[in-house]
BADO-685506 format. One line per field, with one value per residue (C-alpha): residue number from 1; chain; y, z, x. Coordinates in steps of 0.5 Angstrom, whole numbers, plus 500, padded with zeros to 3 digits. Layout:
N
i NUM,... $
ch A,... $
y Y,... $
z Z,... $
x X,... $
This chain:
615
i 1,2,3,4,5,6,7,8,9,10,11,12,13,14,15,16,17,18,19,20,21,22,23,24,25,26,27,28,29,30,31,32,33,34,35,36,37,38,39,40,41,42,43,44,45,46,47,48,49,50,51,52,53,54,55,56,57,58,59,60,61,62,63,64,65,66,67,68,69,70,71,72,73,74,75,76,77,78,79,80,81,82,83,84,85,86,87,88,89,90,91,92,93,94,95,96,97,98,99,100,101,102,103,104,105,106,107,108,109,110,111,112,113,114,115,116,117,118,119,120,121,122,123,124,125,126,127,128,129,130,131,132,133,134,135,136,137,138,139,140,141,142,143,144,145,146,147,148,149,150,151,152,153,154,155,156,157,158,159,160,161,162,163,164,165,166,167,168,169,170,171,172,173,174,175,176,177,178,179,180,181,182,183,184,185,186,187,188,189,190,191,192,193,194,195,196,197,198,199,200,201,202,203,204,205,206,207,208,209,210,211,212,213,214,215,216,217,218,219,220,221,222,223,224,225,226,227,228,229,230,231,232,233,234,235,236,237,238,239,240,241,242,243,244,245,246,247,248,249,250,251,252,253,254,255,256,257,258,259,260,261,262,263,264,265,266,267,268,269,270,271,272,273,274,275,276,277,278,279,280,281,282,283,284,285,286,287,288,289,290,291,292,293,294,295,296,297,298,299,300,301,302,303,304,305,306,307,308,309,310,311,312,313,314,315,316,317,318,319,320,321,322,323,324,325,326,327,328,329,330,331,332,333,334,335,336,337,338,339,340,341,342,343,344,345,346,347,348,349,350,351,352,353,354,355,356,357,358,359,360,361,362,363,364,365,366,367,368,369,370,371,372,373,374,375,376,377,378,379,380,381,382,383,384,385,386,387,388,389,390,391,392,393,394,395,396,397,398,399,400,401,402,403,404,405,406,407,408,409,410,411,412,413,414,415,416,417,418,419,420,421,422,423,424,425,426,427,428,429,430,431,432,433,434,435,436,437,438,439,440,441,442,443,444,445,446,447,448,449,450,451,452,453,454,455,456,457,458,459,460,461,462,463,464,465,466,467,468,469,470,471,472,473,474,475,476,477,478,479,480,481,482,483,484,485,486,487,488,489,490,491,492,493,494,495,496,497,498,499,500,501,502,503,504,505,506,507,508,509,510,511,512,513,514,515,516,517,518,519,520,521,522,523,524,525,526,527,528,529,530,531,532,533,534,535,536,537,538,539,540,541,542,543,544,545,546,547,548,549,550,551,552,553,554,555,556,557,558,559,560,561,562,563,564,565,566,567,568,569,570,571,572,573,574,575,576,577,578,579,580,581,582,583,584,585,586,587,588,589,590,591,592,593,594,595,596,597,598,599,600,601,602,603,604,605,606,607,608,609,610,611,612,613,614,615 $
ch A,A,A,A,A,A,A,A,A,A,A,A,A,A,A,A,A,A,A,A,A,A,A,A,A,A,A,A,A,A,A,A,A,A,A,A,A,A,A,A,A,A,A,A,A,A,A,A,A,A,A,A,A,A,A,A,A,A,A,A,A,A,A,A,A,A,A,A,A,A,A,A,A,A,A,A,A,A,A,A,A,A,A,A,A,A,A,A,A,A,A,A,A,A,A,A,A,A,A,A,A,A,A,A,A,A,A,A,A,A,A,A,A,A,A,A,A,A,A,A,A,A,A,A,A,A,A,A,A,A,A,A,A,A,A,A,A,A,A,A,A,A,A,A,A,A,A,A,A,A,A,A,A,A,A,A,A,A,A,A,A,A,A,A,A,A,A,A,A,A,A,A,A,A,A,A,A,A,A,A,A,A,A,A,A,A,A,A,A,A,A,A,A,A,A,A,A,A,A,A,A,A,A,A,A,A,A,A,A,A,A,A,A,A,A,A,A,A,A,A,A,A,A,A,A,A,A,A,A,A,A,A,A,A,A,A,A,A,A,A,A,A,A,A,A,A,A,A,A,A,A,A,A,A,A,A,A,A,A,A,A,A,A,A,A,A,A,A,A,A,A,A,A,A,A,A,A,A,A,A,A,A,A,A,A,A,A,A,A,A,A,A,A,A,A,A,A,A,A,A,A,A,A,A,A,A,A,A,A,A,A,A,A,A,A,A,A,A,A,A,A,A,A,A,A,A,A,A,A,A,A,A,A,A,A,A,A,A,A,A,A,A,A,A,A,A,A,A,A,A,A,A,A,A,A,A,A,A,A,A,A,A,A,A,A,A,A,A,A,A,A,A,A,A,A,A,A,A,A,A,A,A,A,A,A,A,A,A,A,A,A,A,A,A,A,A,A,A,A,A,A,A,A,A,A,A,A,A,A,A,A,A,A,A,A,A,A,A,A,A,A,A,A,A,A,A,A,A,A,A,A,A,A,A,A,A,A,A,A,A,A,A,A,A,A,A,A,A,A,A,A,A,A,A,A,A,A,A,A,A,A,A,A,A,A,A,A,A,A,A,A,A,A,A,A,A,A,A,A,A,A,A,A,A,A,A,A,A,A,A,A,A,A,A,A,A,A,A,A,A,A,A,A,A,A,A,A,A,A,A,A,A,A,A,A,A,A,A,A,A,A,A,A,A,A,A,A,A,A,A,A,A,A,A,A,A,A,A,A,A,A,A,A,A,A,A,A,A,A,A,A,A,A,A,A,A,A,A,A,A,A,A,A,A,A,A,A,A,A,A,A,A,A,A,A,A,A,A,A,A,A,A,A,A,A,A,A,A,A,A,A,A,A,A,A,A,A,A,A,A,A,A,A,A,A,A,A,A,A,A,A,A,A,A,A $
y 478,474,473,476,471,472,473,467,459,458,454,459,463,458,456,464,466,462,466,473,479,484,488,493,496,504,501,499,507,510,516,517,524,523,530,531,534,539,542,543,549,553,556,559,562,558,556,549,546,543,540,545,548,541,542,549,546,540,543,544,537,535,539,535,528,524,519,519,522,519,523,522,520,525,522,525,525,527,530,527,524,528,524,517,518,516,517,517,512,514,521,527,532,538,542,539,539,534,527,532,536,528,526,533,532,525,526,533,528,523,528,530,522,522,517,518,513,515,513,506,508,499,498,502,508,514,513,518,514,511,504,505,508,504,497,501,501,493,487,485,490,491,494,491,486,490,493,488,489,486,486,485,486,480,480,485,488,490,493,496,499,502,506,508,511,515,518,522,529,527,519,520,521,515,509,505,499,495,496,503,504,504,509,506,501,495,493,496,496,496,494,501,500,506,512,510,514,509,503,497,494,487,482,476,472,468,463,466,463,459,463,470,471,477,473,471,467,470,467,469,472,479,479,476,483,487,484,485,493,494,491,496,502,499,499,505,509,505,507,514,513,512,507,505,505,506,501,504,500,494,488,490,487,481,480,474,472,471,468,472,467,470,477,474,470,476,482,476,475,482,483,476,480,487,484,480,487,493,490,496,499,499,496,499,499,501,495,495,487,486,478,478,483,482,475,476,480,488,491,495,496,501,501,507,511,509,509,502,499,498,504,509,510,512,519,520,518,516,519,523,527,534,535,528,521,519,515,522,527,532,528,522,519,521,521,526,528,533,531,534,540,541,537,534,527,522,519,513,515,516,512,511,505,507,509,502,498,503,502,495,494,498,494,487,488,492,487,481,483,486,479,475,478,481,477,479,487,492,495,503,508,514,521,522,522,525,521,523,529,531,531,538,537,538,540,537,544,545,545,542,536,535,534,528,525,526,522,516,516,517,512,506,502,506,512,516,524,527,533,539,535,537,544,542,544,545,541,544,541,544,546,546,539,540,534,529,530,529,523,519,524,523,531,529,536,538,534,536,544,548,547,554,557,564,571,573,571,564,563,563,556,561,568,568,572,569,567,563,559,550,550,556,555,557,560,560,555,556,552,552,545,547,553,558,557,559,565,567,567,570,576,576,579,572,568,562,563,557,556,563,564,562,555,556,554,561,563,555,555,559,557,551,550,549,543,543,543,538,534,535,532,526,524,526,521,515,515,515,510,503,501,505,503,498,491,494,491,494,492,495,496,496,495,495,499,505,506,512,514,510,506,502,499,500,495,492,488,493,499,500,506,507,512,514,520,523,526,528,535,530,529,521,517,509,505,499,492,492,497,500,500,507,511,517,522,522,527,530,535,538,536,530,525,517,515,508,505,498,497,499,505,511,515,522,525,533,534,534,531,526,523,518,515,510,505 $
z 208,211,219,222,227,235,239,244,242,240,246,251,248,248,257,258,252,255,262,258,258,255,261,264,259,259,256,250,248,251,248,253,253,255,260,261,268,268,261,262,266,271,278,281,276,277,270,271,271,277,279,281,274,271,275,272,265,266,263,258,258,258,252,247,249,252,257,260,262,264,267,266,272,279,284,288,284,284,276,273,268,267,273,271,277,282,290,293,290,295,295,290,288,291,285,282,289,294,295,296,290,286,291,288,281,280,284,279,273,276,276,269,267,265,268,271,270,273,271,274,274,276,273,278,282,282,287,291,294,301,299,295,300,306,300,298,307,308,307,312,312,310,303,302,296,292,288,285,287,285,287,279,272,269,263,257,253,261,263,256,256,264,261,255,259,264,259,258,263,265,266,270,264,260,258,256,258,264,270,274,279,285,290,297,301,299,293,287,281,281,276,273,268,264,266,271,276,276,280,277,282,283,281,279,274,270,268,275,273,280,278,278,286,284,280,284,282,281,287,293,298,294,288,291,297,290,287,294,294,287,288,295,290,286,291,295,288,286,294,292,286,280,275,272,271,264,266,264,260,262,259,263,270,270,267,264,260,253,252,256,260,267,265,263,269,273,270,270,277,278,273,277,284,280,278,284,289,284,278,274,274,267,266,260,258,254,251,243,242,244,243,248,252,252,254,259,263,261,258,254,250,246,239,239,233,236,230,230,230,225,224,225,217,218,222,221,217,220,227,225,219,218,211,209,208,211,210,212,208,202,198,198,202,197,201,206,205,210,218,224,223,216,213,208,208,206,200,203,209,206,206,200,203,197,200,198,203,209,208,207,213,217,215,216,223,226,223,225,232,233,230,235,241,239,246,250,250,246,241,242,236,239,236,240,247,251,248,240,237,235,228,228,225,220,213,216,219,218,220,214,214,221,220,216,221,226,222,222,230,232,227,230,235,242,240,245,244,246,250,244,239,239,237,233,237,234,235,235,236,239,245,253,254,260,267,262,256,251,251,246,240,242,242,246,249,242,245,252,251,255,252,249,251,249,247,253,256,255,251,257,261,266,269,270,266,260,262,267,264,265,256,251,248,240,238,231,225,223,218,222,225,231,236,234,227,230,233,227,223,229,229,222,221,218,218,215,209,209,215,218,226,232,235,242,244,244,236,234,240,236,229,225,220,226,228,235,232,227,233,237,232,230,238,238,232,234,241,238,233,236,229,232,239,241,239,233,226,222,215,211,203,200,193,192,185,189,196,195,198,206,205,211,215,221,223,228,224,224,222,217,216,210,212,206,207,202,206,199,195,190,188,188,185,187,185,190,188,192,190,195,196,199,204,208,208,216,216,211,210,203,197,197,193,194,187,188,182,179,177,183,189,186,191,189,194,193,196,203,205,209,208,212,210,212,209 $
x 111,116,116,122,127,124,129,126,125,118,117,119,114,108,110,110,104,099,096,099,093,092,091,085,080,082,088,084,082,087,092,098,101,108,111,117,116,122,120,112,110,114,110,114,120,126,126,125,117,114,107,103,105,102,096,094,095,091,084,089,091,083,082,087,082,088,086,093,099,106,111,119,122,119,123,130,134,142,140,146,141,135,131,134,139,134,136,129,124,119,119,117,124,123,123,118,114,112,109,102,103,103,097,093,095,093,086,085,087,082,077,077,077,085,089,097,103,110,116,119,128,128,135,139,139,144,150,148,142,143,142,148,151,150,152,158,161,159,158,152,148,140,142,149,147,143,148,155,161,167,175,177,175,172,176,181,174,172,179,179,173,174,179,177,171,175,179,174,173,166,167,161,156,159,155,162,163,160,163,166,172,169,173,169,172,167,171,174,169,161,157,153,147,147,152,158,153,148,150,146,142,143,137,142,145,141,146,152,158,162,169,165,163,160,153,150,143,136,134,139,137,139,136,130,131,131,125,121,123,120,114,114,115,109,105,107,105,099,096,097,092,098,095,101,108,112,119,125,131,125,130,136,134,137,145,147,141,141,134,131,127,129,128,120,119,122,116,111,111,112,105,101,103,101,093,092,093,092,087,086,094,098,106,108,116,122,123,122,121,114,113,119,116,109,109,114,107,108,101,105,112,113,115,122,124,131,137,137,131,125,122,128,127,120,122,130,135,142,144,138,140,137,136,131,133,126,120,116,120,118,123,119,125,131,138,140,147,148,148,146,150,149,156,155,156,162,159,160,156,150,144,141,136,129,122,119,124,123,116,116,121,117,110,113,116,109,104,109,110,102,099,104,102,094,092,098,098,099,105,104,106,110,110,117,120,126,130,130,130,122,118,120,127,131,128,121,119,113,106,103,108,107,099,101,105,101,095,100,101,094,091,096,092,096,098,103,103,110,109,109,108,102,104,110,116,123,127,134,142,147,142,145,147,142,143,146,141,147,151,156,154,147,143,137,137,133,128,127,126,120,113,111,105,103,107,110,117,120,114,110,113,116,116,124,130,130,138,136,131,132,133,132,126,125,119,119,117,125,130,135,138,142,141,147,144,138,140,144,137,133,139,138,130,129,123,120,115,113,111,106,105,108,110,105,099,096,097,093,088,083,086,082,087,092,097,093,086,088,091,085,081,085,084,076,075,079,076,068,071,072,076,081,083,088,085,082,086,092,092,097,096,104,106,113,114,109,111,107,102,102,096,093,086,083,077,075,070,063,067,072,077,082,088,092,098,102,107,111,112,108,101,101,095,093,087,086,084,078,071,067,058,060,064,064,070,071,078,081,088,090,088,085,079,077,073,069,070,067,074,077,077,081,086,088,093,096,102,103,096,092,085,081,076,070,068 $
């Protein structure tokens, strides 16, 4: 398979690859379960979860086999982005508890042998925060250069996008353009990261242009003050017991920065600083380019199943289309001709990429980027996340179709559990747009609903009036794509003959043959099995003229595992160009048979199955 074109010279990545480390050793076994904290579990029935309600359930947790838990953001926030708008780095939300509650929940996680990682909002903080504040009033104040300010626009795309952005009633949740209108006496624009509610904090130009006051260098007293603070957060979180940080939008730090170098010497400072003080801690970051990433000093990126990355086709179809179109479909990866919402497609809309290209481009990318960085760190699969619709969505809504989807994730070599994927939630559009969930056509509500514990109100996640819960929850294995949809269904007696039972952790705990038990398994056998961890090999099987079934190893030189999944409503047969002495059935779901043979391994799949193998 060609290499694909890195984004960074070779001879950049040679200066910064050399004192690269991988990182602490739990790391190497390690299965992250990512909580959305507002989401998990309500203690006291205001209809938004909390830590207490994540401390009653960490047996739970425990029972799953993850090693690891990473909480989105904890902090005071102004929840205009679901926590991503911090104002206080330095101390616990109220409505999630208090620093003491974090305390007790990290040294009762740290009892059970699970480690916890916080989220790390470092780019910007909300508007509302007093460094923004006290920036935003003066020009010679502690805090006056954390933030960029400016009395113009830098040039017409600027001023265009600005006023495109406040066109829009809720200007305050837009992430067009660059820049907001400040309405403080410091000057008349600010520099915003994401939302115009969250100013960027300022860790310099790369390459400032003297024309521009506004950039200043990386090195001005500034950018270095805000460097300085984020290894204070770091530090103040690592004294309190927390293993590590997951860095949100990680490569936006620095403006200006077209290769990359300064943001990498930034996070590599930041990693020297971190493994001199506080060995045994974990960086992981949302960033989606590990040579870039990895070398820069971070331990972890994440591989996302964004809309334009790589793997996007391996879960969804374009903008997440409802009806197939994916790698992971009954169809084998036909067309979706259908949205989000169940219209069909213009027939110029549809996306008619064939499953051998989805596969290959997947294959291409990972082992690429996993060979490139094998001795940095680590490139980890995700089930989904806060920002995505889940695996339940559209026409994959099935538990059956789910178990094949989970053998691929946590077979991967870092495997990242979202909360209640585990147990298959539903993803639904058209749900609440909750603290900024959905943005710019994005439905990311869909993927941020409560955790569904048992058959009592709310599925169990709070005691409050169904009316006043954080976000509806949908308890049902249901065809609907979106929320009125749904409800239409459910006031209609409808159920779902393929999918039999409910989606809480009540009705799979006791069931064998559950997506949960069936998860629980998956977890057990990768971390009494070394071939599966982190630093473990991936090899992938591909012929382009059989895209199916997805075939790859798993070795780590004494032990060897093949894992073939046929996620198609067709049975799908291979022979590999290799023979077995003899093998072992480690996993299996649905129907499924491996032959050794003088002539070749033969590998029959029915549809909808799963099968592990050790050779």
């Amino acid at each position: 398979m060609k290499k694909l074109i890195t984004t960074l010279s070779a001879a950049i990545f040679a200066a910064l690859c050399v004192c690269a480390q991988p990182g602490p050793e739990w790391i190497r076994n390690a299965v992250i379960y990512q909580v959305y904290p507002s989401s998990y579990k309500d203690s006291d029935g205001n209809g938004i979860g909390d830590i207490p309600g994540v401390i009653s359930k960490l047996d739970y947790i425990q029972s799953l086999g993850v090693t690891a838990i990473w909480f989105n953001p904890l902090f005071v926030s102004g929840w205009i982005d679901g926590g991503y708008d911090v104002i206080d780095f330095y101390r616990v939300d109220p409505r999630f508890g208090t620093n003491n509650d974090l305390v007790e929940l990290v040294q009762k996680a740290h009892d059970r042998g699970i480690k916890v990682m916080l989220d790390l909002v470092a780019g910007h903080t909300s508007d509302k925060h007093p460094w923004f504040l006290e920036s935003a009033s003066d020009t010679n104040l502690q805090h006056s250069d954390y933030y960029i300010w400016s009395d113009r626009l830098p040039d017409a795309k600027a001023e265009k996008d600005l006023a495109k952005m406040l066109e829009d009633p809720n200007y305050m949740q837009n992430t067009t353009g660059k820049w907001m209108k400040s309405e403080y006496p410091r000057a008349k624009y600010y520099y915003k990261n994401f939302y115009a509610c969250q100013p960027a904090l300022n860790y310099g130009y790369a390459n400032p242009d003297p024309s521009r006051p506004w950039e200043q260098g990386v090195d001005e007293p500034g950018p270095r003050a805000v460097r300085q603070e984020l290894k204070n957060i770091l530090a103040f979180w690592y004294g309190k017991g927390v293993d590590g940080f997951r860095v949100d939008m990680a490569s936006s730090l620095i403006k200006n920065d077209k290769d990359k170098e300064a943001i990498t010497a930034l996070w590599r400072e930041i990693r020297n600083w971190s493994d001199a003080n506080f060995p045994d801690r974990v960086l992981m970051a949302e960033w989606n380019d590990p040579k870039v990433c990895l070398s820069g000093g971070f331990n972890v990126d994440m591989y996302l199943n964004s809309t334009g990355s790589s793997i996007r086709r391996m879960y969804f179809d374009r903008k997440h289309q409802a009806d197939g179109g994916s790698y992971f479909s009954l169809s084998g990866g036909a067309p979706s001709v259908r949205d989000l919402y169940g219209n069909p497609w213009p027939e110029d809309k549809i996306d008619r990429t064939p499953p051998s290209e989805m596969l290959s481009t997947y294959y291409e990318h990972y082992t690429d980027c996993v060979e490139y960085t094998k001795d940095m760190g680590y490139y980890a699969t995700i089930t989904g996340n806060h920002d995505h619709l889940r695996l339940n969505t559209g026409a994959r809504n099935d538990p059956s179709q789910l178990k094949v989807m989970m053998t691929w994730v946590l077979t991967m070599p870092l495997p990242i559990l979202y909360y209640g994927d585990e147990i298959g939630l539903r993803s639904l559009v058209q749900l609440p747009n909750v603290e900024g969930a959905n943005h710019n056509g994005k439905e990311r509500a869909g993927g941020r609903s409560p955790m569904q514990w048992d058959s009592s109100t709310n599925a169990g996640f709070s005691a409050c009036k169904p009316e006043d819960i954080y976000i509806p929850v949908c308890p049902e294995w249901t065809p609907a794509t979106s929320y009125p949809q749904y409800l239409e269904w459910k006031a209609a007696g409808c159920k779902n003959p393929t999918a039999p039972g409910a989606i809480t952790v009540e009705s799979q705990d006791a069931d064998p043959s559950s997506l949960l038990n069936w998860t629980r398994a998956l977890i057990a056998l990768r971390k009494s099995s070394p071939a599966f961890w982190a630093d473990a090999k991936f090899i992938p099987v591909f012929n382009a003229a059989q895209p199916y079934p997805m075939l790859y190893y798993r070795t780590d030189g004494k032990e060897t595992y093949l894992i073939a999944l046929n996620p198609t409503s067709k049975k799908r047969s291979v022979t590999l160009d290799r023979t077995s002495s003899g093998y072992y059935k480690a996993m299996q779901f649905g129907v499924a048979s491996y032959r050794p043979s003088p002539k070749g391994d033969r590998i029959t799949l029915g549809p909808v199955s799963a099968l592990i193998v050790k050779l």
